[in-house]
C-alpha positions as CSV (number, residue, x, y, z in Angstrom):
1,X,0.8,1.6,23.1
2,X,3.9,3.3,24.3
3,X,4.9,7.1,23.2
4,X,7.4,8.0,20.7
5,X,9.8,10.2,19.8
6,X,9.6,11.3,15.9
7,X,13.1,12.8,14.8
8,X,13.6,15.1,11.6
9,X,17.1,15.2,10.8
10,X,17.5,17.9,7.3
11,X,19.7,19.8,5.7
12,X,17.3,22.5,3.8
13,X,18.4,24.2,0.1
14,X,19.1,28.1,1.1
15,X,17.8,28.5,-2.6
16,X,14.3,26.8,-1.9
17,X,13.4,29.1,1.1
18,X,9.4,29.7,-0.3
19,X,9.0,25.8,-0.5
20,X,10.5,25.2,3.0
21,X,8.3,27.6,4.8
22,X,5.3,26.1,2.9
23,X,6.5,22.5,4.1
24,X,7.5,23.6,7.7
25,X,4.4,25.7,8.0
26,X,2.0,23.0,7.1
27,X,3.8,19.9,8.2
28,X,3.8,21.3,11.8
29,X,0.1,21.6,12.0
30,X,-0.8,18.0,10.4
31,X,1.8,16.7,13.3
32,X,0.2,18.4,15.9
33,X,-3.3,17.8,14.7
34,X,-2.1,13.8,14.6
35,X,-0.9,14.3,18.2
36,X,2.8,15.5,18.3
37,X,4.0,17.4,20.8
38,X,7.1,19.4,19.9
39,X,9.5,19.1,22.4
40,X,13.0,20.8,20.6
41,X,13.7,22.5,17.0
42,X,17.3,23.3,16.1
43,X,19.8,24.3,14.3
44,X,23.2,22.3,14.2
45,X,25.9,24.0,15.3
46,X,28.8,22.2,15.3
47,X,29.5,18.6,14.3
48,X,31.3,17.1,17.2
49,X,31.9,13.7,15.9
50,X,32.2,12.2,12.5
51,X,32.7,14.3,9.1
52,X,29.4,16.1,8.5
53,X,25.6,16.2,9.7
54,X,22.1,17.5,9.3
55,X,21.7,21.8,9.3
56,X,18.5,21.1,11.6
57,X,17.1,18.1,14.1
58,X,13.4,18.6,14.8
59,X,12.3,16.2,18.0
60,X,8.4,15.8,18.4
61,X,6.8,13.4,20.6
62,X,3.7,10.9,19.6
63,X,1.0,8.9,21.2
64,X,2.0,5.6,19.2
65,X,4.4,4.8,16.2
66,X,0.9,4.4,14.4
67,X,0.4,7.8,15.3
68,X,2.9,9.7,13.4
69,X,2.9,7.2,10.3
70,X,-0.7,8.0,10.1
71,X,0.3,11.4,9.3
72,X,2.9,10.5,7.2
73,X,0.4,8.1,5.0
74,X,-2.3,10.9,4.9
75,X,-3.6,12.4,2.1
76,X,-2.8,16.0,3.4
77,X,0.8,15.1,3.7
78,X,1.3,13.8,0.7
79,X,0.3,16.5,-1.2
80,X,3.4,18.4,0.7
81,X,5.9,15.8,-0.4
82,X,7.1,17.5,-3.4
83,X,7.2,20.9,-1.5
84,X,9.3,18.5,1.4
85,X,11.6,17.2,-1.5
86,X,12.3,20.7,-3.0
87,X,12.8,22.5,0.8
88,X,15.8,20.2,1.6
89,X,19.1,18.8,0.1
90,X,18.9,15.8,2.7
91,X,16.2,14.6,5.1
92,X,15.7,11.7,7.7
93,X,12.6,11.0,9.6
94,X,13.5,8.4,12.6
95,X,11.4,7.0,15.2
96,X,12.9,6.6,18.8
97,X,11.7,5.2,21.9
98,X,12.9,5.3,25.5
99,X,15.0,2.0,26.4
């Protein structure tokens, strides 16, 4: 198995600040207890190319693909999915590997 990276790209809802301090808060300790390793949170500053993008990118790395979907399919998680879908207007979870 070969590491990955796991990208968050979001835009959070300002108004929904209790719900994405909940998400982040939790989410962040199921990652790492799944094997992540945070390698860069931040915010978006300027959009360099192309009309608009995510307010945050969030870069962790995994063990295996596996890894990180096992996370994602646990029953922990899922219980912070509608915390996750109140805390942002947009969100994109990708999966990267070296080439």
């Amino acid at each position: 198995m070969s590491k990955v990276t796991f990208v968050s790209l979001g835009t959070p809802d300002p108004e929904q600040s209790d719900a994405f301090n909940t998400y982040v808060e939790t989410a962040s300790k199921l990652l790492a207890a799944g094997g992540g390793v945070p390698i860069k949170r931040a915010r978006v500053t300027e959009v360099l190319l192309g009309e608009s993008g995510p307010a945050t990118v969030f870069l962790m790395e995994f063990p295996s693909a596996d890894a990180i979907k096992e996370v994602l399919g646990s029953r922990d998680y899922q219980r912070l999915v509608p915390f996750r879908d109140k805390a942002f207007k947009e969100l994109t979870f990708l999966l990267a590997k070296a080439f």
